[in-house]
C-alpha positions in Angstrom: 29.9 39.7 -49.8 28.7 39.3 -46.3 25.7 42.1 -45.2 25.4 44.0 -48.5 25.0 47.5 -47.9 25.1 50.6 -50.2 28.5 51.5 -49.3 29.8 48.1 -50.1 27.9 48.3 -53.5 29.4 51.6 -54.3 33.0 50.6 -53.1 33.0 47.3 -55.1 31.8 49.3 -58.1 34.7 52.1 -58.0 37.5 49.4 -57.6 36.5 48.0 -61.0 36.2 51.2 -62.9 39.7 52.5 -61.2 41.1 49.1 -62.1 39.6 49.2 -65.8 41.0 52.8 -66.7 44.5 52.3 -64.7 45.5 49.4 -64.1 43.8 46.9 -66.6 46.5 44.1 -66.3 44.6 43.6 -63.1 41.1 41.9 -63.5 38.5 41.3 -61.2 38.0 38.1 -61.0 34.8 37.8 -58.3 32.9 40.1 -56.0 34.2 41.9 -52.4 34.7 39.6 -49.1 34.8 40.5 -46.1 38.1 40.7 -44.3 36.9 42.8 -41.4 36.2 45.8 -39.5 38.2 47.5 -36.7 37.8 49.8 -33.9 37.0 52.7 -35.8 34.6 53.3 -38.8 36.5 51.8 -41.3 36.0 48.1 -43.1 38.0 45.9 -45.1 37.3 43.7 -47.7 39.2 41.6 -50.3 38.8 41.8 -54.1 40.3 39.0 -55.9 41.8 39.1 -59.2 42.8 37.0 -62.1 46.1 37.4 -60.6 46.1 37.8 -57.2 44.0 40.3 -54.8 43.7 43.6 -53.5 42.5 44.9 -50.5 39.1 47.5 -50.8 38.8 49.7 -48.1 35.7 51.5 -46.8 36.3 54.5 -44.8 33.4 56.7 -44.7 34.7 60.1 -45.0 32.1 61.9 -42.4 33.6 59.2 -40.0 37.6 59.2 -41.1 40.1 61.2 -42.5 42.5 58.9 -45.6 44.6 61.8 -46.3 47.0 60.6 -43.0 47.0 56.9 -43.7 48.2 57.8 -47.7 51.0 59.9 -46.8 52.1 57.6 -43.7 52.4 55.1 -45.9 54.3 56.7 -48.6 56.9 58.0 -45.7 57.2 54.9 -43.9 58.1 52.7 -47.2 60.3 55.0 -47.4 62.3 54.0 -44.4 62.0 50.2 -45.2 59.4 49.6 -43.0 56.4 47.1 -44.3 53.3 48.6 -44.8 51.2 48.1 -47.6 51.1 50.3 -50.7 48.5 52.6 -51.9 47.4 51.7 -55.0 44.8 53.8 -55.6 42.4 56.4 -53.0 39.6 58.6 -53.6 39.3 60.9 -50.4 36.1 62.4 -51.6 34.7 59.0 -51.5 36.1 57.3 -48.4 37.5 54.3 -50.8 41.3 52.4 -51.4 42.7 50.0 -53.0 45.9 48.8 -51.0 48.1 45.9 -51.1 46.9 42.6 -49.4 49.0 41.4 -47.3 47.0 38.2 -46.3 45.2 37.0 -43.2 48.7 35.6 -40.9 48.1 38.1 -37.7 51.0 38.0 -35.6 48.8 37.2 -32.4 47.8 33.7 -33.4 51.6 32.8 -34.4 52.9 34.0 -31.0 53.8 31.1 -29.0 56.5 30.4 -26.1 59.1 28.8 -28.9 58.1 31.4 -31.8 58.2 34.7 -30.2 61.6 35.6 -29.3 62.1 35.0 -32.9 58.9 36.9 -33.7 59.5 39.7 -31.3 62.8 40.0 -32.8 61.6 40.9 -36.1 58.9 42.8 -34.9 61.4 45.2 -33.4 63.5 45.9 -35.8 60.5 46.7 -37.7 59.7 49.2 -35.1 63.0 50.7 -35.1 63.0 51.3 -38.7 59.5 52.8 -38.2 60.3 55.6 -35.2 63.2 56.3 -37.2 60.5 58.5 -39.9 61.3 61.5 -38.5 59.1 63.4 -41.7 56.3 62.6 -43.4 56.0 64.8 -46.6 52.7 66.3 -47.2 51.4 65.7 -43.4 52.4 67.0 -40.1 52.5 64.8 -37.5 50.7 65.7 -34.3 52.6 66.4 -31.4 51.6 63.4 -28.3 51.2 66.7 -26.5 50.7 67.5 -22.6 46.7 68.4 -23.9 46.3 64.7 -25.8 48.1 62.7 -23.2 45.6 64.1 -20.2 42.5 63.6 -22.3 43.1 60.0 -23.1 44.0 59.3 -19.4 40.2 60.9 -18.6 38.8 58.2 -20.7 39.3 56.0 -18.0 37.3 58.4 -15.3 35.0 59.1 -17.7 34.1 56.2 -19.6 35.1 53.5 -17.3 34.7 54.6 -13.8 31.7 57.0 -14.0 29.7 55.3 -16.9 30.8 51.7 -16.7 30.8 51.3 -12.9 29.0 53.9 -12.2 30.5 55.2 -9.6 30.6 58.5 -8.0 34.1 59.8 -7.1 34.5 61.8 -4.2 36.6 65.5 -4.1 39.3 64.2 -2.8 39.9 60.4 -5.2 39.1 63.0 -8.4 42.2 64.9 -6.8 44.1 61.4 -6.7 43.6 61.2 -10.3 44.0 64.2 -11.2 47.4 64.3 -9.8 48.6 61.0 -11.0 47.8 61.9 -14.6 49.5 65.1 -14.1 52.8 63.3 -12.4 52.3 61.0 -15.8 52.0 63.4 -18.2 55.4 65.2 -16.6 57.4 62.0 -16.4 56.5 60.6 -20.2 57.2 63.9 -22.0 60.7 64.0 -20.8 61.4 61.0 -23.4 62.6 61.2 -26.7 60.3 62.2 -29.0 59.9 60.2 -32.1 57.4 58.6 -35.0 54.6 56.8 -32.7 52.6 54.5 -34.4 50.0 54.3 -31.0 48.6 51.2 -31.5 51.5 48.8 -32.2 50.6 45.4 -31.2 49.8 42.0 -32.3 46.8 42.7 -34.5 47.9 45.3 -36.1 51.2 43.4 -37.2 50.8 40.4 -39.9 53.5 37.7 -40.5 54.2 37.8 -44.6 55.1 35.1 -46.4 59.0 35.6 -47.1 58.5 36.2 -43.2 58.9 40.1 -42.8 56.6 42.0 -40.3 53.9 44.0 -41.9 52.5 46.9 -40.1 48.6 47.7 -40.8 46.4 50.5 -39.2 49.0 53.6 -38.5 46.8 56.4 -39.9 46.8 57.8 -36.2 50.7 57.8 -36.1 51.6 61.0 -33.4 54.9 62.4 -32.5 55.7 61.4 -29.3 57.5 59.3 -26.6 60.4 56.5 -27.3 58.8 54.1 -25.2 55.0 54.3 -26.2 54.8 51.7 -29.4 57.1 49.0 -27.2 54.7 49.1 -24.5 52.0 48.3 -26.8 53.9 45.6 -28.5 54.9 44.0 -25.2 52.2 44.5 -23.0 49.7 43.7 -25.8 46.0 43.5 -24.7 45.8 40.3 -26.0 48.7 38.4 -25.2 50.4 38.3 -22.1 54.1 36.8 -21.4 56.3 36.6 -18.2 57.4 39.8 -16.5 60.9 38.3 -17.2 61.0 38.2 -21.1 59.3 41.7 -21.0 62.4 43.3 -19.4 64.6 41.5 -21.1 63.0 42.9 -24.6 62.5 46.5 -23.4 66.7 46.0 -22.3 67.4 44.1 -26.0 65.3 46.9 -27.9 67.3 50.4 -25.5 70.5 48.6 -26.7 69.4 48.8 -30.4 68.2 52.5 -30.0 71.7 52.9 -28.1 73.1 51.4 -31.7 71.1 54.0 -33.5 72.3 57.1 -31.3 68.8 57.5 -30.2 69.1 57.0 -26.5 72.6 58.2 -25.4 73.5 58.2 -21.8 70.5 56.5 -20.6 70.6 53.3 -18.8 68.4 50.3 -18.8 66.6 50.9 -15.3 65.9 54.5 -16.1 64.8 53.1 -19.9 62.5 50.4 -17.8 61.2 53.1 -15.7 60.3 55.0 -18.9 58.4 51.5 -19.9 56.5 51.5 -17.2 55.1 55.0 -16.7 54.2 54.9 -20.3 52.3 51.7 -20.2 50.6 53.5 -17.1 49.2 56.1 -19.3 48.5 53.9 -21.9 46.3 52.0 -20.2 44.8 53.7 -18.4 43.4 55.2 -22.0 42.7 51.8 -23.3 41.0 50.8 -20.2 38.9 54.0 -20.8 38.5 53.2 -24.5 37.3 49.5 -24.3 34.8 51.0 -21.9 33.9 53.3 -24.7 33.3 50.9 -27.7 31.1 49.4 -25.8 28.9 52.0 -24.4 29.2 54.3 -27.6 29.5 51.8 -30.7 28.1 48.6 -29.2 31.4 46.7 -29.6 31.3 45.4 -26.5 34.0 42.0 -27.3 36.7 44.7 -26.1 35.1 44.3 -22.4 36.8 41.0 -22.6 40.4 42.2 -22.7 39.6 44.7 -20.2 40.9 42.6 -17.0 44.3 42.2 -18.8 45.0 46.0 -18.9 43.9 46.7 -15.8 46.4 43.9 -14.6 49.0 45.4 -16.2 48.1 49.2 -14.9 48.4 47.8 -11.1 51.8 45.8 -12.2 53.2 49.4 -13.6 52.2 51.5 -10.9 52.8 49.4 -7.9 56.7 50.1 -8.0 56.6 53.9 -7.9 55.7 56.1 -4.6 54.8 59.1 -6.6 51.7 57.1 -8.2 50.8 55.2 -4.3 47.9 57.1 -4.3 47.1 56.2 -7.6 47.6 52.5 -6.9 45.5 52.4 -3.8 42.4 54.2 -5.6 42.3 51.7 -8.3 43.0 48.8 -6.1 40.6 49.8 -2.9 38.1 51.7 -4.9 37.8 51.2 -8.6 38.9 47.2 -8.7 35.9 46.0 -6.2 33.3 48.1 -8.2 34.7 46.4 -11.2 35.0 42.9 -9.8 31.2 43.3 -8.3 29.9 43.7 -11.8 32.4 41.3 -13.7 33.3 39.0 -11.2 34.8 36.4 -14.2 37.5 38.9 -14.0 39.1 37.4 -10.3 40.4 34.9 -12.3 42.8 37.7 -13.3 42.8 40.2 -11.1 41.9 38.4 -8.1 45.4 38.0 -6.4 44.7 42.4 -5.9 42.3 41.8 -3.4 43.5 42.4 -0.5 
């Protein structure tokens, strides 16, 4: 076990005692490993068995809640979608035991001849999974007008004010302001289903009899159709030609058109939906990236920031309602950000006017 630490002790020490009193077909069979940590306060770490493994989980209950993640879970199982099971939790503790699905991220098996086949599956993963329209025993929040405006304000907040450092006059706070507004209006007219919110390649694993498990859903909201495909398809951390993108947001409104779930809506309205969703999406994760590194020291995610902010200007650009929105973050915001990172031209370069 990598960086021993009291928590890690305590958590290693509950799995064998649960295991001993319920489940003593299952020995331990050596100490915790790390797997990982995330984005948030919680850590993973694998336990073997004689037979096997499980998966210990360290979620430190000042920091994060385990009630959600449990009864997610439960309800999507239910609808056939892969997640791992709950084999045992103690919310008073911050610890689980879940299922291990292995190390095989998605990300690293996406290539240019494996990922039609891989976004395929992964979409009929996701169909299955905004299909859970209850989850018993938890109320899914609403992706409400309130949420959607506060995670756009990461970006001003985090990003442009604290990152850059720079000082936005009366009138380019208006700018913003508006555009998130003009967002906020346009995404909320979707249909409003089970939203995973971070549905992307890291968060998906390829199991062995080649199904797509889905990891890290504890967040899940109610809220636009569109949301979890823009994160799948305009992932952070892999990019693929405009081309294939539309012609998986078109393949994926034709399977929600099999489903009943999108009736009388065609694909360039569906594609406009795309867009304006991953415009409010990242402009949170540009805000967010911004965060983890000011706030939790995690500052790898500064990285993948020239990526999102590519695909922001790509989703905007099209749209005359959000011009004002494009020229801020192209005249203003993009030359700040260059100045300070310029290893990001290599990206966002072709902006410049």
């Amino acid at each position: 076990m990598d960086d021993v630490d009291q928590r890690a002790i305590a958590l290693e020490a509950w799995a064998i005692d649960w295991l001993a009193r319920e489940a003593p077909a299952r020995v331990p069979a050596g100490r915790l490993q790390t797997v990982s940590g995330d984005a948030s306060f919680r850590r993973y770490f694998r336990l073997p068995l004689q037979q096997g493994t499980l998966i210990a989980v360290d979620a430190p209950p000042e920091k994060e809640n385990s009630r959600p993640f449990v009864a997610i879970a439960r309800a999507l199982r239910a609808h056939g979608v892969r997640v791992p099971e709950v084999v045992a939790a103690d919310f008073s503790l911050g610890f689980m035991l879940l299922e291990d699905f292995g190390d095989t991220l998605l990300l690293p098996q996406l290539s240019p001849a494996s990922v039609d086949d891989l976004y395929g599956r992964a979409m009929e993963a996701l169909r299955h999974l905004l299909a859970c329209d209850d989850v018993p025993g938890y109320a899914l929040p609403p992706y409400d007008r309130q949420r959607l405006m506060d995670e756009m304000a990461l970006l001003r907040d985090w990003f442009v004010v604290r990152h850059l450092g720079l000082d936005l006059n009366t009138e380019q706070q208006a700018v913003l302001a508006n555009a998130f507004q003009t967002l906020v209006e346009e995404v909320q007219e979707q249909p409003q289903v089970f939203v995973h919110r971070d549905y992307h390649s890291r968060n998906l694993m390829l199991l062995g009899n080649g199904e797509i498990g889905v990891i890290d859903f504890q967040d899940a909201v109610t809220g636009p159709v569109t949301y979890d495909l823009v994160s799948l398809l305009r992932d952070a951390y892999v990019v693929w030609p405009p081309a294939d993108v539309e012609r998986w947001v078109v393949e994926f409104a034709a399977l929600l058109r099999h489903d009943h779930r999108l009736s009388g809506v065609s694909d360039a309205t569906f594609l406009r939906w795309f867009d304006w969703m991953g415009a409010q999406r990242h402009l949170k994760v540009v805000g967010i990236f911004a965060r983890l590194s000011l706030r939790d020291g995690k500052h790898a995610y500064l990285d993948d920031i020239p990526v999102v902010f590519n695909y922001l200007l790509a989703e905007i650009r099209p749209y005359s309602e959000l011009h004002a929105l494009f020229e801020l973050l192209r005249g203003v915001i993009l030359p700040a950000y260059l100045a300070k990172r310029p290893e990001a031209t290599a990206v966002l370069g072709h902006w410049v006017s």
